[in-house]
C-alpha positions in Angstrom: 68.5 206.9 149.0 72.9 207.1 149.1 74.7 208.9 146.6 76.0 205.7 145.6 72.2 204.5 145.1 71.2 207.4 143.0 74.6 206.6 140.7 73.5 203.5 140.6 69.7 204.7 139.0 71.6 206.7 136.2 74.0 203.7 135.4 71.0 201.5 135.4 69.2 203.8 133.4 71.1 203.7 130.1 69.8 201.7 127.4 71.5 200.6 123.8 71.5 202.6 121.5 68.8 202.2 119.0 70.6 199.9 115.9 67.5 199.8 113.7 66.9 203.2 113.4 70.5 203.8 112.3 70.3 200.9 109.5 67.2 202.7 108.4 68.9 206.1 108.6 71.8 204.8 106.5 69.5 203.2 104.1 68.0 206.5 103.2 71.6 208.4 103.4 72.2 205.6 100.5 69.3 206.1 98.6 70.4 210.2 98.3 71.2 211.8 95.2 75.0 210.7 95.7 77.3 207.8 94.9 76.4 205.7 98.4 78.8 206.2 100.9 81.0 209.5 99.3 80.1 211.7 102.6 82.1 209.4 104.8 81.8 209.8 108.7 78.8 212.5 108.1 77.2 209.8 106.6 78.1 207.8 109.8 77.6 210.6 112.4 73.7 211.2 111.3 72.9 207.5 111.2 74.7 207.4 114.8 72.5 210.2 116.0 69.2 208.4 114.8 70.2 205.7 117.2 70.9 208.0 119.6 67.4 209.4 119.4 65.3 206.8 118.0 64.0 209.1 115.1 65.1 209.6 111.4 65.0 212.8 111.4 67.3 214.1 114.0 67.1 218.0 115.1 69.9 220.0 116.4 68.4 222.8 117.1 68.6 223.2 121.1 72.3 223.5 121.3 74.0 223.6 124.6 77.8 223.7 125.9 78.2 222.8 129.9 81.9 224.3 130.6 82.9 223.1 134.1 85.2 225.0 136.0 87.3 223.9 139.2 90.8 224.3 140.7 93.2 221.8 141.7 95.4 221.7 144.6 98.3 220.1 142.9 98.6 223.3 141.0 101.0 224.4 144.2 103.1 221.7 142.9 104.3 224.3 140.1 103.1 222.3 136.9 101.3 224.7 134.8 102.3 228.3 133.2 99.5 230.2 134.6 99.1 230.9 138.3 95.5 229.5 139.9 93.6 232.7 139.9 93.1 232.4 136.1 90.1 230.0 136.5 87.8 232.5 138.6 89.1 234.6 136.2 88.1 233.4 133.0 85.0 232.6 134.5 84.4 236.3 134.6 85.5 235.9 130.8 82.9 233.1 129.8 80.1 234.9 131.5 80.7 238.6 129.5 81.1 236.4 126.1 84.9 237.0 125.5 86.7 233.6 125.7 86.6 231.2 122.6 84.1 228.9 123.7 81.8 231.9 123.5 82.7 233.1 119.7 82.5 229.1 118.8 79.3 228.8 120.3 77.9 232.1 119.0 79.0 230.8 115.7 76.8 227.6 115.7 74.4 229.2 117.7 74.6 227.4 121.0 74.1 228.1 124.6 77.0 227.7 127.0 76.6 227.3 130.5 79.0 228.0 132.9 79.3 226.2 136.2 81.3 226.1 139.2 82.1 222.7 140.0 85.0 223.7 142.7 86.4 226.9 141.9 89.1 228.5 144.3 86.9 231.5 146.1 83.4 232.9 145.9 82.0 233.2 142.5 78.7 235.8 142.6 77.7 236.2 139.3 74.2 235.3 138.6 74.9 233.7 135.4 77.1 231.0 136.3 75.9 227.6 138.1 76.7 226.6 141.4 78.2 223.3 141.8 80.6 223.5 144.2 81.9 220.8 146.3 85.3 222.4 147.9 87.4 225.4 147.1 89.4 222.8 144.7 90.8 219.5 144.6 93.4 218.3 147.3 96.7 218.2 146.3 97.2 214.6 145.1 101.3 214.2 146.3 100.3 214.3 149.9 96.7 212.6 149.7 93.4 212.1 148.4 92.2 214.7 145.7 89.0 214.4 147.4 87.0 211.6 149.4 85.0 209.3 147.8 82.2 210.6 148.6 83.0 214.0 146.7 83.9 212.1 143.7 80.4 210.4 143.7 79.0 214.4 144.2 80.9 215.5 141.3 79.3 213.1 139.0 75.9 213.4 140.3 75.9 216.9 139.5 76.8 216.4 136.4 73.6 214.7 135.9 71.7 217.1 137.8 73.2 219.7 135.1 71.7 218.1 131.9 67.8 216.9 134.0 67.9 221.0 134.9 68.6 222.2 131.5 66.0 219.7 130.4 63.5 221.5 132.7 64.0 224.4 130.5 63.1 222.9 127.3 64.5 220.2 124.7 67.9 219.6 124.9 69.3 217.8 121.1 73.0 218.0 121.6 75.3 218.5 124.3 79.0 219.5 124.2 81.3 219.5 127.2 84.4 221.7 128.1 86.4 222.5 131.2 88.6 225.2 132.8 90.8 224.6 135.1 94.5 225.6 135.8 96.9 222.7 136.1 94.0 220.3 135.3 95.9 218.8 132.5 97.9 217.1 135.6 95.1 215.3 137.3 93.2 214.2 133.5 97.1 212.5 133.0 96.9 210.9 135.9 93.3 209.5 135.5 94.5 208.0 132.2 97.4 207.0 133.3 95.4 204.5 135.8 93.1 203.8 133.9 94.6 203.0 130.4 97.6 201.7 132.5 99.7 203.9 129.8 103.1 205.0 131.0 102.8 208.6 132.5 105.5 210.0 129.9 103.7 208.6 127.4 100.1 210.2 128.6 101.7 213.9 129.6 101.8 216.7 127.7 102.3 220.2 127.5 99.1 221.7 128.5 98.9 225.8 128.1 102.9 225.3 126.8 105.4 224.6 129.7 108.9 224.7 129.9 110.7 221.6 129.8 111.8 221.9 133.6 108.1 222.3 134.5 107.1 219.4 132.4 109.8 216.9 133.6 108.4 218.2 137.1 104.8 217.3 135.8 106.0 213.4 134.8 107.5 213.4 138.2 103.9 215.2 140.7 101.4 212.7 138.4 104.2 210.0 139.3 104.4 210.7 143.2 100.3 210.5 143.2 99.8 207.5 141.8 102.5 206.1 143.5 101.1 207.3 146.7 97.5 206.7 146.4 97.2 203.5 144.3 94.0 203.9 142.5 91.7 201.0 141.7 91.5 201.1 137.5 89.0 198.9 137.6 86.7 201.4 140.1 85.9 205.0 138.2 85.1 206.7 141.5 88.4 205.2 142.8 90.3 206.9 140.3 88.3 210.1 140.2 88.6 210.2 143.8 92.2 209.7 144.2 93.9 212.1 141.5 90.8 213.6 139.6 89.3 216.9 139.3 85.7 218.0 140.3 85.2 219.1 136.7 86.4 215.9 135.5 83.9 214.0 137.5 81.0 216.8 136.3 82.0 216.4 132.5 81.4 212.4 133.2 77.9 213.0 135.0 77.3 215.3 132.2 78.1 212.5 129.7 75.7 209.9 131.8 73.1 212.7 131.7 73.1 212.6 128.4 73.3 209.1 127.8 70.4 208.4 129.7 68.3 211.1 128.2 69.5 210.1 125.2 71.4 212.9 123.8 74.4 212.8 122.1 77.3 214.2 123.6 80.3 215.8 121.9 83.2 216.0 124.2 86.1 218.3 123.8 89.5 217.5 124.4 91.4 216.1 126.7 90.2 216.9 130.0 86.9 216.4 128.7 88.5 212.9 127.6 89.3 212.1 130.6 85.8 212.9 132.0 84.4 210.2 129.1 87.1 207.8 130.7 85.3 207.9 133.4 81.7 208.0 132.7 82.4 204.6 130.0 84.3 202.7 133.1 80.9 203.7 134.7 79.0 202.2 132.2 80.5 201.3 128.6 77.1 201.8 126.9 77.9 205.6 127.3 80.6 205.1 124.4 78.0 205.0 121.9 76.2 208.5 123.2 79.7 210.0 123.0 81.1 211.7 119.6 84.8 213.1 119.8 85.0 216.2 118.3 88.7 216.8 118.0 92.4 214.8 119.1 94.2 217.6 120.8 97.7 218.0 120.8 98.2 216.6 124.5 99.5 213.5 123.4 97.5 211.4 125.8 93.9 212.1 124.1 94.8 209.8 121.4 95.5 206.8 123.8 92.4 207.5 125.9 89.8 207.6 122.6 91.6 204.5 121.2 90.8 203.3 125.0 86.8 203.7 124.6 87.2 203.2 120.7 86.6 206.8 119.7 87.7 208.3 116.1 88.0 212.3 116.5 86.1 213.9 114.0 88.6 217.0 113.7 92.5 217.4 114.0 93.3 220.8 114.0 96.0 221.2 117.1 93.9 222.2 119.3 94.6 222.5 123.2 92.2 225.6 124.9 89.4 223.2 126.1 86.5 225.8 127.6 83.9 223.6 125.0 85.9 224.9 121.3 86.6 221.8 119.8 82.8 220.3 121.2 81.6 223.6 119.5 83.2 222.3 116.4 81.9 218.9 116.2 78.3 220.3 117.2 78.8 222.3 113.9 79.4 219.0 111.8 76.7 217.1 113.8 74.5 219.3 112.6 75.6 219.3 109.0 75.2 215.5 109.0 71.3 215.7 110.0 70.4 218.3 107.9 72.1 216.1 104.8 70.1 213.4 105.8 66.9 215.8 106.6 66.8 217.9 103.5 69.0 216.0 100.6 66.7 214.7 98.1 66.6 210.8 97.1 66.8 209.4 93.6 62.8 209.1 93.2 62.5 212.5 94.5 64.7 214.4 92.4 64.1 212.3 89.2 67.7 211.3 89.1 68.8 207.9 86.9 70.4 205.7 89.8 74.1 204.3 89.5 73.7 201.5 86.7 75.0 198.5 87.9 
């Protein structure tokens, strides 16, 4: 069977989300000791995750954080603040427990894994994944960031991520998060096709650039779209053209999920512009997604509005690695466990509303 083939099983393989389990979930979440509706979007987020799983009473308990790690050869364009080598190094950060994601997922009690989906140079540590497709992306201003057939790799190991971790046990909810220098500049440029927003309207700031580097930024994602022409309407076109490798794993991660129904919390906006992908691969993935957070790169808000997404948090947040996913996970879990272990009217003996 072709790469293409074996895409083409996942995509198949989606289903609907399940809409009479989350009328019955919200019917119970009304019939809790509580005016109906006064916990909002938890109220929404557990009944969403019923569907999700087909169950009415959700568990969160097998938490796990896939942060995907690749370079990018349009880095040597000069558009981020940090030099390359800080991937493979904060790789070595993630796997001793030091970077944010870690603390964040210590906090809510989840397991990150850390994979190399293209990093720049060897990685031996036995506690990180091997992924890896090249030593990094192409740079994009004088080609292809990688051929199609890489692109269609990336995203297949991102399913291959989620059926693994599956093998080890039950998985209830994933989050995503990247690392990655400069690959705020490839996630502008796959929105920018995509949402056919203008490029100064999609690019921000990433880990705080000067205003030379950023007007040089507007110009690189420019040049490769310009020069490469990708097909909005084809996902792999896209990826393949001015993507990353982690972009392309966070969407595989998101079908993954989709298809063993999990929900998904994605993190900001690289991880945005990994959902961008995976719902142009399938829209029915939109429903198995839950945005944690809008970050402060000002092209995460178009791209959620693009797949219909309301961000659960705003809190400025930029880091990616999986922190804001970490954060929604936490409010997921809140949700269920209101609908899991708040009593009802009848069961507390408490007088309804009288109408």
């Amino acid at each position: 069977m072709s790469p293409e083939d074996t895409l083409m099983d996942t995509l198949n393989a989606i289903e609907p989300i399940a809409q009479n389990f989350m009328r019955e979930a919200q019917k119970r979440s009304d019939n809790l000791t509580k005016p109906q509706g006064s916990l909002g979007r938890l109220e929404e987020l557990a009944a969403l995750v019923c569907g999700i799983k087909r169950t009415l009473k959700p568990k969160t308990e097998n938490k796990v954080i896939f942060t995907l790690a690749a370079d990018h050869g349009v880095a040597e364009e000069g558009v981020s603040a940090f030099p390359q080598e800080v991937t493979k190094e904060m790789i070595s950060n993630f796997v001793n427990g030091g970077a944010g994601v870690n603390v964040l997922a210590r906090h809510i009690n989840a397991k990150v894994i850390v994979v190399d989906m293209g990093v720049k140079g060897e990685i031996l540590s036995k506690d990180v994944i091997i992924k890896k497709i090249a030593n990094g992306s192409k740079n994009f201003t004088k080609g292809l960031a990688m051929t199609r057939e890489q692109a269609i790799k990336s995203v297949l190991y991102g399913i291959e991520l989620v059926d693994e971790e599956m093998k080890n046990g039950t998985i209830d909810i994933v989050g995503t998060g990247d690392m990655g220098i400069a690959n705020t500049t490839p996630s502008s440029a796959v929105v920018a096709a995509i949402t056919h927003a203008e490029v100064e309207k999609i690019t921000g700031r990433g880990t705080g650039i000067s205003d030379e580097i950023f007007n040089n930024k507007i110009m690189v994602i420019k040049k490769g779209l310009n020069l490469n022409k990708p097909n909005p309407d084809d996902a792999i076109d896209v990826l393949s053209k001015v993507g990353g490798f982690e972009i392309g794993g966070i969407a595989g991660v998101i079908l993954g999920c989709a298809k063993n129904k999990i929900p998904v919390v994605i993190d900001g906006f690289i991880s945005g512009a990994g959902a961008l992908i995976a719902y142009k691969l399938n829209p029915l993935t939109k429903d198995y997604m839950l945005a944690s957070h809008q970050s402060v790169e000002q092209g995460h808000k178009i791209l959620l509005e693009y797949i219909g997404l309301k961000p659960l948090l705003n809190l400025n947040l930029r880091l990616g690695e999986g922190t804001g996913a970490a954060l929604g996970i936490n409010l997921v879990e809140a949700s269920c466990k209101i609908l899991n272990e708040m009593a009802t009217f009848e069961e507390a003996d408490v007088s309804k509303k009288i109408n």
